[in-house]
N, C-alpha and C positions, 0 to 999 in steps of 0.2 A: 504494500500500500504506500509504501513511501515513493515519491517520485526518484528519477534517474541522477544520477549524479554524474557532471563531468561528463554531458552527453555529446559535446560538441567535439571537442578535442580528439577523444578517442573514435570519434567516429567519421573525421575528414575523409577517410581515404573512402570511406562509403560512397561518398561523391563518385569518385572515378571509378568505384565497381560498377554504380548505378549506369552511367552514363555510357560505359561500355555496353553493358548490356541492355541498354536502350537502342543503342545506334545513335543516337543525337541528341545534342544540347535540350535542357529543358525549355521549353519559355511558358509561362503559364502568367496569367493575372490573379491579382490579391484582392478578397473585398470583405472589411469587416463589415458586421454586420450584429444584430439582434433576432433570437428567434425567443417569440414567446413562449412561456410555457404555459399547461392547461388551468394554473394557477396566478398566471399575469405573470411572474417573472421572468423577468428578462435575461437570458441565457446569449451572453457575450460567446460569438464564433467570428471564425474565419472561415472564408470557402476558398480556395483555389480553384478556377477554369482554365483549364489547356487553352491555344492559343488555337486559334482556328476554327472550322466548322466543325460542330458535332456530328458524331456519327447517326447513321439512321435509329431514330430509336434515343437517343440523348447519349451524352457520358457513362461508361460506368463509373462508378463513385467509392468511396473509403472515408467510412467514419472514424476519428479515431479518440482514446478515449484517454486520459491521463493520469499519473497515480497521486497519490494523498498528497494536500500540500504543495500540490505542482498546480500548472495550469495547462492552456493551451498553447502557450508559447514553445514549452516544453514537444509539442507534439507537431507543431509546425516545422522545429527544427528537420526532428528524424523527418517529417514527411516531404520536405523539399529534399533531402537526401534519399530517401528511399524511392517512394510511388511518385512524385512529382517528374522527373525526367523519362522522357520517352513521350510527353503527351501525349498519354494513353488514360491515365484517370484522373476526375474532378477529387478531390479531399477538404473534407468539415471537420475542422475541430472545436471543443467548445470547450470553456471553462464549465465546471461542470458546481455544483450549489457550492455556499462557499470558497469557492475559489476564483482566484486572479480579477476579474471583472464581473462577476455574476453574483449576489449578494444570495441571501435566503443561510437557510442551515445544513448542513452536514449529516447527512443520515446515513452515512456508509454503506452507502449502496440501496437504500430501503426504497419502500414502494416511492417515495419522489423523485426519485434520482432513474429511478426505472419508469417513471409515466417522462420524464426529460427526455429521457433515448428515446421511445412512442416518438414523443413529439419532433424531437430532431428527425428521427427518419425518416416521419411523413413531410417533413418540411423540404426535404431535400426530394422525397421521392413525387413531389407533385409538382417540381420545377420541370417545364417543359425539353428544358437540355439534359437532363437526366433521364438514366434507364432506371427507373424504378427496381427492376429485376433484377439488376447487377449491383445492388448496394453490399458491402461486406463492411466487417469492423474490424478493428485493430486494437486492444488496450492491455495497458501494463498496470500489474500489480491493482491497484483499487480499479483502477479504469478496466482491468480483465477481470474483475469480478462484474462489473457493470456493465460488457457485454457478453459474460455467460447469464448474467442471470437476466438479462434483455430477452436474449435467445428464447429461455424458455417461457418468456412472460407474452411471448405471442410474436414479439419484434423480427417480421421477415426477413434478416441477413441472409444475403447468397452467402456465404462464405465469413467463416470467421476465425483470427487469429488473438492468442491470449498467450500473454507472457508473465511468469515468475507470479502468480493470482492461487486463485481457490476457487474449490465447487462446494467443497463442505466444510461454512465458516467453525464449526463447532470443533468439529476433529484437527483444523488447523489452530485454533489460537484458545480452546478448553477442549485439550486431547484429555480423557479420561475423568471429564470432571476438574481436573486442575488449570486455569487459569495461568497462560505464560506472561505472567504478570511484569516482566521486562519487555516480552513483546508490544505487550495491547500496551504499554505505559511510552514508548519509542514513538508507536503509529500515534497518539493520542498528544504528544508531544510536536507533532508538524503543524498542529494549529492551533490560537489557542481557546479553551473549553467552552470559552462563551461561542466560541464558531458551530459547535457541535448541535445537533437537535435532544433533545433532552433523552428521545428515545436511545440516546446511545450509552446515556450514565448508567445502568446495567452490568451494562459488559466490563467499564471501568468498574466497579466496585465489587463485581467478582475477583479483576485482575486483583485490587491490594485489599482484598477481606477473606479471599477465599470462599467467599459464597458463589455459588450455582444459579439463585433466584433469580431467574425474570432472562438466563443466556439461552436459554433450547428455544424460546419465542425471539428472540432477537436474531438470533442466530439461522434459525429455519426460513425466516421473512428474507433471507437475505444469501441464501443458498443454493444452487443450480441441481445439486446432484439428485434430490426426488424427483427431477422432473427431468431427467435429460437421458431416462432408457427410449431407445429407440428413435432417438433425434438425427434426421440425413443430412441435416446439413453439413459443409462441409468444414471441420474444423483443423487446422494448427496451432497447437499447441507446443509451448516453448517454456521448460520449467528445467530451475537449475538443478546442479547435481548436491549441491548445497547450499541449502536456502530453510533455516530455523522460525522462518515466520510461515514459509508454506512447502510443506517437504514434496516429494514426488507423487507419492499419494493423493495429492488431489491430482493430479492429472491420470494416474494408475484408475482411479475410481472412475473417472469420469469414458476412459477406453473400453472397460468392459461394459461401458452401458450406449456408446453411439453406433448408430446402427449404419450412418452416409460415410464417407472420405475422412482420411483419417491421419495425422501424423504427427508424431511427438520428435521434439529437439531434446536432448539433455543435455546443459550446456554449462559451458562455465560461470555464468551470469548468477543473477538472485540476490534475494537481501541477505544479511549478516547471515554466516561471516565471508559473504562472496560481495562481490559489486555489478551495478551494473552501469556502463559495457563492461564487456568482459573479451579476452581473445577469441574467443569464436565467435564474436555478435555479429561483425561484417559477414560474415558465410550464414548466418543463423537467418538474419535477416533478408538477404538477398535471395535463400531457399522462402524465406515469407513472401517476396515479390514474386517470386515464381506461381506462388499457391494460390493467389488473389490470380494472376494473370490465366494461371488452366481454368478458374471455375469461379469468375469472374467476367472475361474475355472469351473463353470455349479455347486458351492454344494448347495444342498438343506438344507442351513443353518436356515432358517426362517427369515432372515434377511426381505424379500419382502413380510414375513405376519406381521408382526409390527404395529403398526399405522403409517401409514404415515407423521405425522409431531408429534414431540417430544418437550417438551418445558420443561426444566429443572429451577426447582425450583431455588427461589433466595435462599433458602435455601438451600442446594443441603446437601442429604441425600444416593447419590446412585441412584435415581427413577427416569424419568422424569415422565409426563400428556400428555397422545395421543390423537389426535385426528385425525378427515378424512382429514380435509384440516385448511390453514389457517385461512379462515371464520369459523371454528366452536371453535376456542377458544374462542373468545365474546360473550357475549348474543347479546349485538349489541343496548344497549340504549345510549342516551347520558345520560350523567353523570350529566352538567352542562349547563347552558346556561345566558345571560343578566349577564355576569361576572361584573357588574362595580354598578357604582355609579346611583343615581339617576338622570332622566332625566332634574330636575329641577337645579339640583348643571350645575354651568357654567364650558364650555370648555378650559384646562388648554395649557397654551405653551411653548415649552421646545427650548433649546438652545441645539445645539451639543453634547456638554456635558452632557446635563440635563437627564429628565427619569420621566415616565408617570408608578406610579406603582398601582395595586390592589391587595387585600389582601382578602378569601375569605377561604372556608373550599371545598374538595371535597366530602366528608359524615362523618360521626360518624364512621366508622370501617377503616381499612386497604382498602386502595382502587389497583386495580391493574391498570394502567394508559395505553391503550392499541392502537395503531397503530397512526394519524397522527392528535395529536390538531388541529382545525381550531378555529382561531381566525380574529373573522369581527370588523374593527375598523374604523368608518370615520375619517379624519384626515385633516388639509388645509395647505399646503405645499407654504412655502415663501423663498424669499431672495436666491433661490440656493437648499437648503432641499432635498436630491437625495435617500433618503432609510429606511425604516423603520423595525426595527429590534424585533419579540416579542420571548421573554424566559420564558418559565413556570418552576415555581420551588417551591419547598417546606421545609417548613424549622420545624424539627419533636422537641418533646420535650425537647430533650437534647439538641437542637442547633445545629445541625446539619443540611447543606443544602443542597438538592438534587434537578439537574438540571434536569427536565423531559425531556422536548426538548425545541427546537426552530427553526426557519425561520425567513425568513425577503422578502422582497419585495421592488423593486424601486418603489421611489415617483415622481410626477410630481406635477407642479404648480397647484394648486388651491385647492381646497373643493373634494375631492373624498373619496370612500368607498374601503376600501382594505380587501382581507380576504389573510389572511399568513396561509398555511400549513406545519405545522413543521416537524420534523424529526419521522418517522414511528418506535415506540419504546416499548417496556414491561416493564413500570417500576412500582415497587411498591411505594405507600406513604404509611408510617406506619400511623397506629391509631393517631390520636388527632397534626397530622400535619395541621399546616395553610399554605396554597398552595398562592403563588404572581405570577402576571402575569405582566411582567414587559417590557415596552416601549420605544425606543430610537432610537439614530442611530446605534449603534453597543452592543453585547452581553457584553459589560462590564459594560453596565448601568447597571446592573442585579449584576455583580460581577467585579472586577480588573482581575481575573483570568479566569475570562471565555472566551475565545480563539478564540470561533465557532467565530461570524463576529468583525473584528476587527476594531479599531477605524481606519477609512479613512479621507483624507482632506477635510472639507465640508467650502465655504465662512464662515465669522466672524457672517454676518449679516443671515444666514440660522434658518429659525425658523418651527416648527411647532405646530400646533394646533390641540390635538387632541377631538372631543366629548366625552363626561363623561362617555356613555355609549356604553362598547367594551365587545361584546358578543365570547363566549369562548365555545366550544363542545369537549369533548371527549366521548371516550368508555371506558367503565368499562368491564375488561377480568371477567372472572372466578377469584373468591378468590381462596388466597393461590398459588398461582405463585410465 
């Protein structure tokens, strides 16, 4: 949800991929403008027109949509770099509520933000130089939740593309009932609170209370994935290989339920602890220009004989590694398991502060660390004790430390058995790293800087107690990712 950072810089040379692959110079005209919405305000956009006559039938057209705290300016950039050369497509971008020039409030994506799209895309689709038919969309991060969940709210996109986003707000930002209270506390920090509609204080005070009340209704109003089995339309999708605010899983989720065209990027891109751009954006994106142009346009570019999911090296060379679907990247073993200590060593107890840690190898070579740790850990919960937080990480020869993922889970009184599913991620451990799996109330037991869940108020007297032995599973991908 957070807008792009440093989108210009890293992404000059997009210019002269674009324009290569256009054949010619852009020239297109600029007109801002105002499109009402169904509630009178006024929704600050720009349109670009290619230069010349329209083809039979009008333009085809690109909406595109931008992330939290960003605006349209943000999305004119990429769009004169990306779709604007070739004058081949019209592009509307809009400050979207809350933002840059468009006043009104912030509902994160909620039904106002979604009757805005309605309305943009009847606005552009009843302009006589458009094709109606050929409208697609484009959005990052907040702006890709705002056209998946456009998608299923009736909004005719030919074609649509969604970057580093989600389909199910609930499993990304309250995986398991817990609140990644550094996350929603980051996104919530690009604006400030007065910008927000009131509907979204909820979600905030799950993130620092630990309460659940009033997030499964906020969260569902604002979700694509109940409603996107058997959706044709034709999507690209573009999610990084690590991204702690929206792990792969929502894009995983959202492949075994479309039933039209289909293609996932996994890239180096995404929010913390990656950036966006990223080394493979220029090739990420220019395969996005290609996918708007077959089913968008009708060209038989080969875009739709591809492999269907692409996963770009952490080394990035130019290439990605294709495969049919997400399931066939992993062999599908686990890796690890009975991560801990001996059953006879006694069961340790930590104070709020404190941190239950293991230390352990994941093989003798480079391992690639592949979709969602589950870590099972009995535990006996005193005095208060409300959450339990595990981080897997790795720390490689030089000293260097690399957060795999993590999760957390509320606790209740007494002796129970938890298993925590962490964040669904591609990440590699280099050779001859020793991998820790670390214990607590919040993600800073692990590190001061690590952000995911944050230290919350727990009683003085809150203790817990965890068994010695906390059994740890992952998947090992395919080397060399």
């Amino acid at each position: 949800m957070r807008r792009p950072a440093a989108l210009v810089p890293a992404l000059l040379a997009l210019a002269l991929v674009a324009l290569v692959a256009a054949g010619s110079a852009s020239a297109f005209g600029r007109q801002d403008i105002k499109i009402a919405a169904d509630d009178g305000l006024p929704l600050a956009a720009t349109l670009y027109l290619p230069s010349g006559t329209p083809p039979a039938g009008g333009w085809p057209a690109i909406v595109m949509f931008h992330g939290l705290g960003g605006s349209r300016e943000d999305m004119n950039k990429l769009a004169q770099l990306v779709f604007l050369p070739g004058d081949k497509y019209a592009v509307l971008t809009y400050d979207a509520r809350g933002h840059g020039e468009t006043g009104g409030l912030i509902g994160v994506d909620g039904p106002r933000e979604i009757a805005d799209a309605r309305e943009v895309f009847d606005w552009l689709a009843a302009r006589p130089d458009i094709n109606k038919k050929e409208i697609g969309a484009w959005g990052i991060s907040y702006g890709g939740g705002a056209v998946w969940n456009s998608l299923v709210a009736g909004v005719p996109w030919a074609a649509i593309e969604t970057c580093e986003t989600w389909t199910n707000l609930a499993t990304a930002l309250v995986p398991q009932d817990l609140a990644k209270s550094g996350v929603i506390g980051g996104f919530l920090s690009e604006k400030p609170i007065t910008s927000f509609d009131p509907a979204v204080l909820p979600i905030r005070d799950a993130a620092f209370s630990g309460s659940s009340a009033g997030v499964a209704d906020f969260t569902a109003a604002r979700s694509s994935i109940q409603k996107l089995k058997g959706v044709k339309t034709p999507v690209f999708m573009m999610q990084g290989r690590r991204d702690f605010a929206f792990g792969l899983d929502q894009a995983f989720s959202a492949w075994k339920l479309l039933a039209g065209p289909k293609h996932l990027w996994i890239g180096l891109h995404g929010h913390a602890p990656s950036s966006f751009p990223a080394a493979d954006t220029v090739a990420m994106l220019g395969e996005g220009r290609q996918w708007f142009d077959r089913y968008l346009l009708g060209e038989q570019n080969g875009i739709d004989k591809k492999p269907p999911v692409e996963v770009a090296p952490l080394a990035w060379k130019g290439k990605t590694r294709g495969y049919a679907a997400p399931s066939a990247i992993a062999k599908g073993w686990i890796l690890a398991s009975h991560f801990g200590r001996s059953r006879s060593a006694k069961p340790m107890t930590i104070t709020p502060a404190g941190k239950f840690v293991l230390t352990s190898t994941l093989g003798a070579g480079a391992v690639d660390v592949f979709r969602s740790p589950l870590v099972k850990v009995t535990a006996t919960a005193s005095g208060g004790w409300s959450r339990l937080v595990a981080i897997l990480s790795a720390k490689t020869a030089d000293g260097k430390t690399i957060v795999i993922s993590g999760g957390g889970v509320p606790t209740i009184a007494g002796k129970h058995t938890y298993t925590i599913r962490m964040i669904n991620q591609l990440t590699v451990v280099p050779r001859g790293a020793s991998v820790s799996l670390t214990l607590g109330s919040s993600s800073l037991a692990q590190d001061p800087g690590d952000l995911l869940y944050l230290q919350l108020p727990m009683p003085p007297a809150a203790r817990l107690t965890i068994d010695p032995l906390v059994s740890l599973s992952v998947v090992r991908a395919e080397p060399g990712l």
